[in-house]
NUMAR-700009 format. One line per 5 residues: their letters; for each residue x, y negated, z of C-alpha. Coordinates in steps of 0.25 Angstrom, whole numbers, plus 5000, padded with zeros to 4 digits. Example, Ala and Ser with C-alpha at 12.3 -4.5 7.8 and 13.67 -1.06 7.14 Angstrom:
! NUMAR-700009
as) 5049:5018:5031 ~ 5055:5004:5029
END
This chain:
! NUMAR-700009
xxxxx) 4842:4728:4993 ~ 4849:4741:4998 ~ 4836:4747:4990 ~ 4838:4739:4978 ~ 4854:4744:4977
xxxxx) 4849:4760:4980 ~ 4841:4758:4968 ~ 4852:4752:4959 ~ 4862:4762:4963 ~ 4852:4773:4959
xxxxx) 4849:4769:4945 ~ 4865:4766:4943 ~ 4867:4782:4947 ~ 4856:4786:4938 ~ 4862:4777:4927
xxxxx) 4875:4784:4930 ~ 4870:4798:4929 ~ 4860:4793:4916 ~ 4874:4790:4910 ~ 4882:4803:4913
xxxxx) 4871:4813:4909 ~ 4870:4805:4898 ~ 4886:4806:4896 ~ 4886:4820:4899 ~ 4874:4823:4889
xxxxx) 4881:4815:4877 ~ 4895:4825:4882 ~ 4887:4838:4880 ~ 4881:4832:4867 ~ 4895:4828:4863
xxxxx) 4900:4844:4865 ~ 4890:4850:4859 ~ 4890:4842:4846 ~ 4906:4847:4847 ~ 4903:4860:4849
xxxxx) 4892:4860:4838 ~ 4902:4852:4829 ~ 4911:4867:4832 ~ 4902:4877:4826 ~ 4904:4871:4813
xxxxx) 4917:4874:4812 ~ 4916:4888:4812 ~ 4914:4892:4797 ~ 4922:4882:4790 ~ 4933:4885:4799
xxxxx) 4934:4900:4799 ~ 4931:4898:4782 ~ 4945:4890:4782 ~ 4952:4900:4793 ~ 4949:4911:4782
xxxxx) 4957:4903:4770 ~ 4966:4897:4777 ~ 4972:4905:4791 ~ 4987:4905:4791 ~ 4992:4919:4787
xxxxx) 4998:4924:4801 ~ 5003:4937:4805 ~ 4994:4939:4819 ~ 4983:4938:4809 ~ 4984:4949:4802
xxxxx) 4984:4957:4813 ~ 4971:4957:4822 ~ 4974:4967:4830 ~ 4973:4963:4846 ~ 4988:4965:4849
xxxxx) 4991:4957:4837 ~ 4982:4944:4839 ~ 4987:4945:4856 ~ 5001:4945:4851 ~ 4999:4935:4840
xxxxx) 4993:4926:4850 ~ 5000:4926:4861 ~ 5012:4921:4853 ~ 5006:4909:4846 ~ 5002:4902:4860
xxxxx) 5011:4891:4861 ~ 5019:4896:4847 ~ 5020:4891:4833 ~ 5014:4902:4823 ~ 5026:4902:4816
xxxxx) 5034:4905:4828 ~ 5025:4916:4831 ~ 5024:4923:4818 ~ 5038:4931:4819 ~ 5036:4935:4834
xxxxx) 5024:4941:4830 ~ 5028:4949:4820 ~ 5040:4954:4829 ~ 5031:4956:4840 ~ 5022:4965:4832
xxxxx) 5034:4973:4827 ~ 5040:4975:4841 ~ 5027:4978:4847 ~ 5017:4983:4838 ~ 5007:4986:4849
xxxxx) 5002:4981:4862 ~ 5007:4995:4867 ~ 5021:4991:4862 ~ 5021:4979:4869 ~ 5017:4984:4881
xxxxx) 5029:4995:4882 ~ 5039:4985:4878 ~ 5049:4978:4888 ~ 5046:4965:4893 ~ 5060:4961:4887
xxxxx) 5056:4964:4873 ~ 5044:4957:4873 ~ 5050:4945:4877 ~ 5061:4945:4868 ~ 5051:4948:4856
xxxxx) 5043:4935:4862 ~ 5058:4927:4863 ~ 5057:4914:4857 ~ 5042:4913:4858 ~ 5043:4905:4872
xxxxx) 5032:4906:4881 ~ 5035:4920:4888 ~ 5027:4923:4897 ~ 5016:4925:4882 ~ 5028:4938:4880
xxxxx) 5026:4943:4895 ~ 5011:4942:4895 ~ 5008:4949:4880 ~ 5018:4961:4887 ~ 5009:4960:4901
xxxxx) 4997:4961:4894 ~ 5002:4971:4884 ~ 5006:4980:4896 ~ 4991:4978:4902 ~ 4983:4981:4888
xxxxx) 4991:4994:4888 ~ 4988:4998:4901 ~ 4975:4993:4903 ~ 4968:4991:4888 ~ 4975:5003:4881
xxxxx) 4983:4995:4873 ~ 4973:4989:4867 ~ 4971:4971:4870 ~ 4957:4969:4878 ~ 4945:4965:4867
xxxxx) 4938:4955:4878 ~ 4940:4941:4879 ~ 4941:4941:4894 ~ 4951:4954:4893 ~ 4961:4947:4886
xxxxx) 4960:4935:4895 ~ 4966:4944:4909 ~ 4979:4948:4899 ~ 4991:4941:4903 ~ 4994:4928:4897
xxxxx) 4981:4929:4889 ~ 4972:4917:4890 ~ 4959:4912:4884 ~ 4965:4909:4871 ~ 4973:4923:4870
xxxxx) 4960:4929:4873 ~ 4952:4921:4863 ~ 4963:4925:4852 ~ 4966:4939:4854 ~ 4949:4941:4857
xxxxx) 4945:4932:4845 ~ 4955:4938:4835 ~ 4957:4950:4839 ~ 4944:4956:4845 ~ 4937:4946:4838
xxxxx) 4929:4940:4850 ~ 4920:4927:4849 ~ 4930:4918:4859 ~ 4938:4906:4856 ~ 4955:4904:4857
xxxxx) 4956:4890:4859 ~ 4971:4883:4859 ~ 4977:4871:4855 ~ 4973:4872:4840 ~ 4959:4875:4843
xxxxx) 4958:4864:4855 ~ 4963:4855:4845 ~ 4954:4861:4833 ~ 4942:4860:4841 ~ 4945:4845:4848
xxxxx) 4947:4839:4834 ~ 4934:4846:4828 ~ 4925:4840:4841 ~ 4934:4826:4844 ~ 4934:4832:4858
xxxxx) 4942:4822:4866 ~ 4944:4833:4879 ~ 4958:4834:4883 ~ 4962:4848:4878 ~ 4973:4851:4890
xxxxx) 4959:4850:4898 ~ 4955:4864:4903 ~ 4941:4859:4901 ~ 4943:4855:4887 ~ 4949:4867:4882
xxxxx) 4937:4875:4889 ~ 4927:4866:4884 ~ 4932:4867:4869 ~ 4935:4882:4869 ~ 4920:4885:4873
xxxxx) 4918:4876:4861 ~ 4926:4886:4853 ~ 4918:4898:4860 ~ 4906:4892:4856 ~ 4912:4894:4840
xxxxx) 4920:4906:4839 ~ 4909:4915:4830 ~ 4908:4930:4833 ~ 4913:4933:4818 ~ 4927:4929:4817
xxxxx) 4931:4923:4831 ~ 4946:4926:4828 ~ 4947:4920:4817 ~ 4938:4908:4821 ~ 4948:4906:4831
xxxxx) 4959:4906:4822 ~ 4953:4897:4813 ~ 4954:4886:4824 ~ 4968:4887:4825 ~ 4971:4889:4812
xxxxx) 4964:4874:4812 ~ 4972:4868:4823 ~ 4986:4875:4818 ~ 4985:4872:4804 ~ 4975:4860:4801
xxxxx) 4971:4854:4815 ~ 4986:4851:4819 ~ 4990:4843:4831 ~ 4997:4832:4833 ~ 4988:4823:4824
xxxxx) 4989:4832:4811 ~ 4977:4839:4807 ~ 4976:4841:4792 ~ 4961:4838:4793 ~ 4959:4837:4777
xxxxx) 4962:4852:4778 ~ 4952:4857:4790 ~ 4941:4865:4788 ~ 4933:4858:4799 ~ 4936:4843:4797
xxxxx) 4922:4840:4793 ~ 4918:4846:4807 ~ 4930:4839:4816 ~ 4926:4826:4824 ~ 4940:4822:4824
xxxxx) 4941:4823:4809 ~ 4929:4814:4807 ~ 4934:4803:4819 ~ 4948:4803:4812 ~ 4953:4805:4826
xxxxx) 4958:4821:4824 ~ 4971:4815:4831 ~ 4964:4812:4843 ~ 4962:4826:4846 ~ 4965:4834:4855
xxxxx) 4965:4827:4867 ~ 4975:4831:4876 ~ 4983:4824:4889 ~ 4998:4825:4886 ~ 5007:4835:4890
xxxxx) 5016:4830:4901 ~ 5029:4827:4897 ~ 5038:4841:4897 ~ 5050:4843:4905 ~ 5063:4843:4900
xxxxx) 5076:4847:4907 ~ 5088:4848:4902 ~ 5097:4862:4903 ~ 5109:4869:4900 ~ 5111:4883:4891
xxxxx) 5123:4890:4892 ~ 5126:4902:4881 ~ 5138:4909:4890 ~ 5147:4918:4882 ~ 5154:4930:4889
xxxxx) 5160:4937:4877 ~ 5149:4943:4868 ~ 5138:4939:4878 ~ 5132:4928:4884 ~ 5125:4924:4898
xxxxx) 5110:4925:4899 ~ 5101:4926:4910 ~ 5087:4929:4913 ~ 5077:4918:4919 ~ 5067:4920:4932
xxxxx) 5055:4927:4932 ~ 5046:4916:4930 ~ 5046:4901:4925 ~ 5051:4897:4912 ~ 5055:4908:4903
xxxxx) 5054:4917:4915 ~ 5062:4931:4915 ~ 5069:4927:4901 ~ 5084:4926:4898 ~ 5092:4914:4896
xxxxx) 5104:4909:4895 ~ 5109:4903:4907 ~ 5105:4889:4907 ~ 5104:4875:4918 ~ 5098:4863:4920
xxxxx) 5104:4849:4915 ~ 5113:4847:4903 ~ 5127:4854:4909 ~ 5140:4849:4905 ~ 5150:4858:4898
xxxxx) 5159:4858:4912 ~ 5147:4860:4921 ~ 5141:4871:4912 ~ 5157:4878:4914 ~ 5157:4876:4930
xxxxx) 5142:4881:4931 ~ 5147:4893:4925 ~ 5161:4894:4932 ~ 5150:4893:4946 ~ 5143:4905:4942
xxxxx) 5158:4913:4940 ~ 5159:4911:4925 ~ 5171:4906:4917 ~ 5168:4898:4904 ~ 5180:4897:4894
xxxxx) 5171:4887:4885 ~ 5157:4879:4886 ~ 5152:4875:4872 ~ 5141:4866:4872 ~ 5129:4868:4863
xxxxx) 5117:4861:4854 ~ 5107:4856:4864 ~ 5093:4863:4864 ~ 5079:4861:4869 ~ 5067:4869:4873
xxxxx) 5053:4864:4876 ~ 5044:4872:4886 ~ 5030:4867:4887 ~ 5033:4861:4899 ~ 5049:4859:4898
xxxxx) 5059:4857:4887 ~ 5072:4860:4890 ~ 5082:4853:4885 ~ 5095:4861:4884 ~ 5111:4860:4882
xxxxx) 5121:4872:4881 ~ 5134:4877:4881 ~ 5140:4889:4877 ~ 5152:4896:4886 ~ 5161:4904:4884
xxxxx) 5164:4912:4896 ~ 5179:4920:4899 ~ 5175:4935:4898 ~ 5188:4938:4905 ~ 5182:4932:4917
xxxxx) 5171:4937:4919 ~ 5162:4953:4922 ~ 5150:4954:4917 ~ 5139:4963:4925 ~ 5132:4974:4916
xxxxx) 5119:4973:4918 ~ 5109:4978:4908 ~ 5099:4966:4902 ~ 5087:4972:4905 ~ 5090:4974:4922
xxxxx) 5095:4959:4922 ~ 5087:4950:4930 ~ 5098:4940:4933 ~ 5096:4924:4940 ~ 5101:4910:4933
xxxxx) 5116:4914:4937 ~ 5115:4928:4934 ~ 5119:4930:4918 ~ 5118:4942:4910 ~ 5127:4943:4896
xxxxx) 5120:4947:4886 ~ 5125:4950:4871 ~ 5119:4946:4858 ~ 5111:4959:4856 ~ 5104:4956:4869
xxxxx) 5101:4941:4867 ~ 5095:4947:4853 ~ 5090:4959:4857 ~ 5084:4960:4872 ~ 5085:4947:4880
xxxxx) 5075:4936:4879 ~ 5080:4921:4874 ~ 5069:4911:4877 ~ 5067:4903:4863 ~ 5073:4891:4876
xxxxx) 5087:4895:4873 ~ 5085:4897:4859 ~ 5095:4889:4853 ~ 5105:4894:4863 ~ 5101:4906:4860
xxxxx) 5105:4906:4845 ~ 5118:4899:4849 ~ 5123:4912:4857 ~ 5118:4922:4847 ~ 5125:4915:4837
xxxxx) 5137:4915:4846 ~ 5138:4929:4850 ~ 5133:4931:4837 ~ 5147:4926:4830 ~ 5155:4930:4841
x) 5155:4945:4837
END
């Protein structure tokens, strides 16, 4: 009996593994018809690229510095929000070897309104580094560009591919979206496995002629015909005959991904605080949000007028008058802010202001530095956060004089 059991649990086993080499033979199968299904793109969509690529400034200009520049500021950014930055950028540093000898104030108050600044402190890192170390010139190898600061494997895949035209693939969200639709692969994309597996599926594709603009030809695709959220204008795509998703009608349900957990929000408390032809600012700590950037002094919770004024009478202020302000909000990627203000009016008669020169000052939260319009224009970096009380206070100052 024992015997008889032994032997039934044996040819259940060899059932079981019978069944998963199967499974796993049909998976491989599966991968390497999408893969193949790939190849085929190729032609048709470079012939599209050629007729119907938007006409951006960062593409007339091939020149490594250019394209590092150019990209580095469209992660995370609209196109249209870029554009200007760029071209201001270019003006104020027409070189790398510019960059490099410029103060880390500048650049970041070239980058203000961007967001994201830690992209502004790692271009100026890396500009000093290629000085020093590449003779001003970017590295031309893949895995050179990979060891500059805040340059990852789709930075590296950009600059190579465009620039230096190496065969390697720059896969972001247009592309994982691109590539998903085409192979009805169901992987959730925020997987670290999927997006390794499809960018081989791009390496695999990327032809030695032309590897930059193959790349850009995928996300010209995902930006202006494979849209998100449902959209793609598929009567318009160069590649429909070749998309799974397209034939199963079920382009919506791709990409696959787990939904972001719900952000943060907290509620605070701006304060644009007026001594004569100046106002309050302060600068933020070294690291975290918006790290080592000035702002305008600002606490948690939705303060009421007589708490903002004995907030300030604690810190040896005198407010002659607190004007509350238009509510605002700002959404990090993990946080949104959600933001009240007043403006104060505080009695000059009352008060002796420290000269200290902007540049030296390093300051805390209850330590404030008076600036005047000319440095809130000119010198001091406003994050994009404060950008509707920003404009308030310019506009204040502005009609003051």
């Amino acid at each position: 009996m024992d015997q008889q059991k032994y032997l039934t649990n044996q040819r259940n086993k060899e059932k079981i593994l019978q069944g998963n080499n199967l499974e796993q033979e049909r998976n491989k199968n599966l991968q390497e018809n999408k893969a193949g299904r790939l190849k085929k793109i190729v032609v048709p969509l470079l012939q599209w690229y050629d007729n119907n690529a938007r006409d951006l400034p960062w593409r007339e200009n091939s020149e490594p510095y250019a394209v590092w520049i150019s990209e580095i500021m469209l992660q995370q950014t609209r196109v249209e929000a870029v554009k200007p930055y760029y071209d201001r950028w270019l003006k104020a540093f027409p070189t790398l070897s510019a960059l490099a000898a410029a103060p880390e104030e500048e650049v970041l108050k070239l980058w203000e309104g961007l967001g994201y600044y830690s992209r502004a402190r790692n271009i100026h890192k890396t500009a000093k580094i290629v000085e020093e170390n590449y003779e001003g010139m970017l590295p031309s190898s893949f895995e050179a560009l990979l060891k500059l600061p805040g340059v990852g494997e789709y930075s590296a895949g950009s600059i190579g591919s465009i620039a230096f035209q190496l065969p390697v693939p720059c896969v972001d969200g247009n592309v994982l979206r691109v590539i998903t639709r085409i192979t009805a692969e169901d992987a959730d994309i925020s997987e670290p496995s999927t997006k390794k597996l499809l960018t081989e599926w791009v390496r695999a594709i990327v032809p030695d002629a032309r590897p930059g603009d193959f790349n850009q030809s995928l996300m010209e695709l995902g930006a202006s015909i494979c849209l998100p959220n449902g959209l793609p204008k598929c009567e318009s795509c160069p590649v429909s005959s070749l998309c799974e998703a397209f034939q199963q009608n079920k382009t919506t349900d791709f990409p696959v991904k787990k939904p972001k957990p719900q952000r943060k929000k907290e509620k605070r408390t701006v304060l644009l605080i007026l001594l004569g032809d100046k106002a309050a600012v302060r600068k933020r700590k070294d690291s975290g949000l918006l790290a080592s950037l000035w702002e305008y002094p600002n606490y948690p919770g939705e303060l009421k007028e007589q708490e903002v004024i004995e907030k300030l009478q604690a810190k040896g202020l005198s407010p002659v008058t607190a004007i509350k302000l238009k509510k605002a909000k700002h959404i990090f990627t993990h946080i949104e802010w959600q933001l009240s203000g007043y403006l104060v009016t505080l009695d000059e008669s009352l008060f002796s202001e420290k000269q200290v020169d902007w540049a030296e000052f390093s300051g805390g939260e209850d330590d404030f530095f008076w600036a005047n319009s000319d440095l809130l224009h000119e010198h001091l970096t406003i994050p994009s956060a404060f950008k509707v009380y920003h404009q308030i206070l310019l506009n204040t100052l502005q009609s003051a004089h």
